[in-house]
C-alpha positions in Angstrom: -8.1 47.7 -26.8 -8.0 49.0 -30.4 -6.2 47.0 -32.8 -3.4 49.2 -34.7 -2.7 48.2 -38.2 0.1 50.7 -39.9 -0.4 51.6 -43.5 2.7 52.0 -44.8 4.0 53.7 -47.8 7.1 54.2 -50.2 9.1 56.3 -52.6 7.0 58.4 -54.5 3.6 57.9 -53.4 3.6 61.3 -52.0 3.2 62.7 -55.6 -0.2 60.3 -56.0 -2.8 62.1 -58.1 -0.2 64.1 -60.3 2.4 61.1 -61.0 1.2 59.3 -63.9 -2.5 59.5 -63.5 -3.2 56.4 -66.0 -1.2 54.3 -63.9 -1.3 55.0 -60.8 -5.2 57.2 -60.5 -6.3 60.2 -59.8 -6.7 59.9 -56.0 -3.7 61.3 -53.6 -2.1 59.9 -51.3 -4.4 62.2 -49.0 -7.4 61.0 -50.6 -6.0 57.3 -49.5 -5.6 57.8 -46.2 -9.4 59.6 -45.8 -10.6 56.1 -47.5 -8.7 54.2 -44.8 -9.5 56.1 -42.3 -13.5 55.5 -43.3 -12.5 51.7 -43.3 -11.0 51.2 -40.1 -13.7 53.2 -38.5 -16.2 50.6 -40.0 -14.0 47.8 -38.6 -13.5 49.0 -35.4 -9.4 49.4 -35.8 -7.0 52.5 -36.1 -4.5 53.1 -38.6 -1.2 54.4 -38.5 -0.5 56.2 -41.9 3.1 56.6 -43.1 4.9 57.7 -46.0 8.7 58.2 -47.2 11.3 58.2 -49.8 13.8 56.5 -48.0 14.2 52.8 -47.3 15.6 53.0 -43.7 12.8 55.3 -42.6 10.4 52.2 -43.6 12.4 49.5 -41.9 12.4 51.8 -38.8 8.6 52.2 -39.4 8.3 47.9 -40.0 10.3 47.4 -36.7 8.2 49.8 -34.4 5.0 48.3 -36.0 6.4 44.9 -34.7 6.2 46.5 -31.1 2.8 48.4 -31.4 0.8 47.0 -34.2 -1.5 43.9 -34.8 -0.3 44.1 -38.8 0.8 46.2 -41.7 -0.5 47.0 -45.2 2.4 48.1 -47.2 2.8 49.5 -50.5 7.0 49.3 -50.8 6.4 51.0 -54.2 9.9 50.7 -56.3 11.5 49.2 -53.2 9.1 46.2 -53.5 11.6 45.1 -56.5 15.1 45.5 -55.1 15.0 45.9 -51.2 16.2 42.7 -48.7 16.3 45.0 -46.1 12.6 45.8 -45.7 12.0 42.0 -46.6 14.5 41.1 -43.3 12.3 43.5 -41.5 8.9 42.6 -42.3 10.3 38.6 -41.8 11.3 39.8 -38.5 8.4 41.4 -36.8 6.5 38.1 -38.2 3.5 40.7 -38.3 0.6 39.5 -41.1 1.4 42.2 -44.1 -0.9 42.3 -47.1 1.0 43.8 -49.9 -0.9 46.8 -51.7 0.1 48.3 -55.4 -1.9 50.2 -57.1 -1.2 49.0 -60.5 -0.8 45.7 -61.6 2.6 45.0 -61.6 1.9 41.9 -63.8 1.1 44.0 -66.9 4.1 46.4 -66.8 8.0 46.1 -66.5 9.1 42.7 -66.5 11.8 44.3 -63.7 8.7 45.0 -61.3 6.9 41.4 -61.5 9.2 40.0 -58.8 8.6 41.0 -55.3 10.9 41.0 -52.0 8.1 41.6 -50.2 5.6 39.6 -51.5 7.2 35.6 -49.7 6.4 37.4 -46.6 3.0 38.8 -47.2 -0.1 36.9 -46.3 -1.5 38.1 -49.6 -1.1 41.0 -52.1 -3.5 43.2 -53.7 -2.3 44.6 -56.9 -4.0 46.5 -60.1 -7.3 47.8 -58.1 -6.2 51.6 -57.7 -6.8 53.2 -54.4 -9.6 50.7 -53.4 -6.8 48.0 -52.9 -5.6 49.9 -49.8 -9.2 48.8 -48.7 -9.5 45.8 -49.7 -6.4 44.9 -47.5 -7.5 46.8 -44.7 -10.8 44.8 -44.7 -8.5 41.7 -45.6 -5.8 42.1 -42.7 -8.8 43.1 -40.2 -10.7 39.8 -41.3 -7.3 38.1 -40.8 -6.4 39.4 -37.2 -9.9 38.7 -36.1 -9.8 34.9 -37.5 -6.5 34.5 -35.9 -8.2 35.3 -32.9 -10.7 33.0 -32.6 -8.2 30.5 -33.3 
């Protein structure tokens, strides 16, 4: 059977490619998912690809991936920095996350250098644009298949 592995987005991704350009790239949110897609069909997994505005919707989203997914990339956007709830959830599917921002939110607002979600993450991928919603899909897919051989 196909490993699933949800991608899972928050607030205001939707806007990618018109939102701040310099920060956040030129690529939509569209253009993401097309790259992922490529990705998981290289690694012989699917991908669930999921975006909203509103927190609950992603802890919904975290809990069914806990019943039908082998892990989650997850770019919490702004909710990254002031959300327990989606840190409760992803602590309570005890899925592997890797964390994905597409800037690096070292080098900007001191408020966005701490992370909820990050203590619960197996890694995080910031500051590499779009391509860090690769990288963890390669990263999470090496993961799941060490696990396995385990």
């Amino acid at each position: 059977m196909t490993q699933v592995i949800y991608v899972l987005n928050g607030p205001n991704l939707n806007l990618l490619g018109q939102r701040e350009p310099g920060i956040y790239g030129a690529t939509s949110l569209e253009g993401i998912e097309a790259m992922c897609l490529s990705k998981a069909s290289e690694l012989g997994v699917s991908i669930e690809f999921l975006q909203s505005n509103h927190e609950g919707e992603l802890v919904d989203w975290v809990q069914e991936a806990g019943r039908r997914a082998a892990g989650i990339i997850f770019n919490p956007a702004a909710y990254s920095h002031t959300s327990v709830a989606l840190q409760d959830a992803v602590r309570a599917v005890a899925l592997p996350v890797v964390e994905v921002h597409l800037s690096n939110i070292h080098k900007r607002e001191s408020f966005r250098h701490h992370s909820f979600i990050s203590p619960v993450a197996i890694g995080v991928i910031c500051g590499l644009g779009a391509f860090g919603y690769v990288a963890a899909l390669e990263a999470l897919s090496n993961h799941l298949n060490e696990a396995a051989k385990a």
